[in-house]
Residue, then its C-alpha position, 0 to 999 in steps of 0.5 A: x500500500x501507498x504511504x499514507x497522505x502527509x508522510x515525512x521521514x525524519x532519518x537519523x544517523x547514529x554515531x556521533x549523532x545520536x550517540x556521543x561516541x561510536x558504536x563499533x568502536x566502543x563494542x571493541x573497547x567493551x570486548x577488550x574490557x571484558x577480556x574477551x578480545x586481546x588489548x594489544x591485538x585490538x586496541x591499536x587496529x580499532x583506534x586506526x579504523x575509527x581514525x581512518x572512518x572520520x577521514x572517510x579513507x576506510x572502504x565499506x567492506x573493510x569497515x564492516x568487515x573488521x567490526x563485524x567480526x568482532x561477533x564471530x564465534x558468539x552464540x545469539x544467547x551470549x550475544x544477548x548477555x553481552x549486548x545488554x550490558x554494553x547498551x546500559x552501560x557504555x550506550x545509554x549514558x553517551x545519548x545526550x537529552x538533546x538527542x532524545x529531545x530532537x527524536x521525541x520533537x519529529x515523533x510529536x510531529x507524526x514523522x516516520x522515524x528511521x535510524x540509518x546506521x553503518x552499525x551492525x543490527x544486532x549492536x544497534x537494536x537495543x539503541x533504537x528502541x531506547x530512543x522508541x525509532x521503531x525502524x532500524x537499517x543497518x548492516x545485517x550479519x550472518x548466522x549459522x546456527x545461532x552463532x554469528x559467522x562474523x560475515x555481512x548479508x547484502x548491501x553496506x548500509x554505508x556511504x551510497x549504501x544508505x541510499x539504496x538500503x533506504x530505496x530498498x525499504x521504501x520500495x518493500x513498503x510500496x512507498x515511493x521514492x519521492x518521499x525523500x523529496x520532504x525527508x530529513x536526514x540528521x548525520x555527523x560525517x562526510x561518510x554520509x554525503x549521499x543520503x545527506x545529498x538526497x535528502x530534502x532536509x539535511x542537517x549536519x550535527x556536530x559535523x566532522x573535520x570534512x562535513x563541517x567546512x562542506x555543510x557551510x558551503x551548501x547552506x545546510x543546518x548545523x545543530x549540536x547534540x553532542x554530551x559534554x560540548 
């Protein structure tokens, strides 16, 4: 069915955005913490991959691929454990009152709310139904058995991935694509120059060392959601 008349989507980004911090790169610090990944091994490899993501120099696939395979080996069960302590306590206490207030501000207006995230699902979905965003793209992973493989299924949902995971959506709904024509899309990174491109409404929040000087440029909205600055 066709989307209802007055549909607008507000799209939200999830790492530097909503959240003060990034996911992916937390969860590693977390597995370290708990002594499930080596600190030599990991610490020095994560703190180059987020490095390497802000200055949008990391592929896609090398990207998803390393912290997707953080998951390998891990039942859905010990999954769960963990990923509920990673959420309250690394997760939540990184989600400013100012994000929940802009979320809760798109919800009173009757938008469709989406998280649209490079993350993958299974360490994003705890996040977005804290924040009440009842559809979540992300990036989807493989399991077998119910232990993660530490592969990815489909396409990226990263840089021009986005914008074809959220075709994708939009058309499994028989929604039409011109819904982008009065969208919003909220996001911190250059890495999501294409969906911010396509969106009717893009608005930088705390922008990057490239989306910053680019946001200017192009007249786009420049919000702060960020805790503590």
């Amino acid at each position: 069915m066709s989307a209802p008349a007055g549909t607008r989507l507000a799209l939200f980004d999830l790492d530097n955005t909503l959240l003060t911090g990034d996911t992916d790169v937390l969860w590693c610090g977390f597995l370290i913490a708990c002594g499930r990944l080596d600190r030599e091994t990991f610490a020095a490899a994560n703190a180059d991959m987020e490095k390497r993501y802000q200055a949008g120099n990391a592929t896609a696939a090398e990207f998803c691929a390393f912290y997707v395979s953080l998951l390998k080996g891990i039942t859905r069960a010990d999954g769960e454990v963990l990923r509920q302590q990673f959420f309250e306590e690394w997760i939540r206490p990184r989600i400013s009152d100012d994000a929940r207030a802009l979320v809760e501000k798109h919800r009173a207006c009757g938008d469709v709310l989406i998280l649209t995230t490079a993350t993958n699902r299974f360490t994003t979905e705890l996040t977005a139904c804290d924040l009440g965003i009842e559809h979540l793209i992300a990036i989807e992973i493989e399991e077998v058995d119910e232990v993660f493989t530490g592969n990815t299924l489909g396409v990226l949902n990263m840089r021009e991935g986005k914008v074809v995971r959220l075709m994708e959506w939009l058309n499994g709904r028989d929604w039409d694509v011109s819904l982008l024509k009065d969208a919003t899309f909220y996001s911190d990174s250059i890495n999501d120059l294409p969906l911010l491109s396509a969106a009717a409404h893009p608005i930088a929040v705390d922008p990057d060392a490239k989306l910053a000087p680019l946001a200017v440029e192009l007249g786009w909205t420049t919000i702060k959601l960020r805790r503590n600055g």
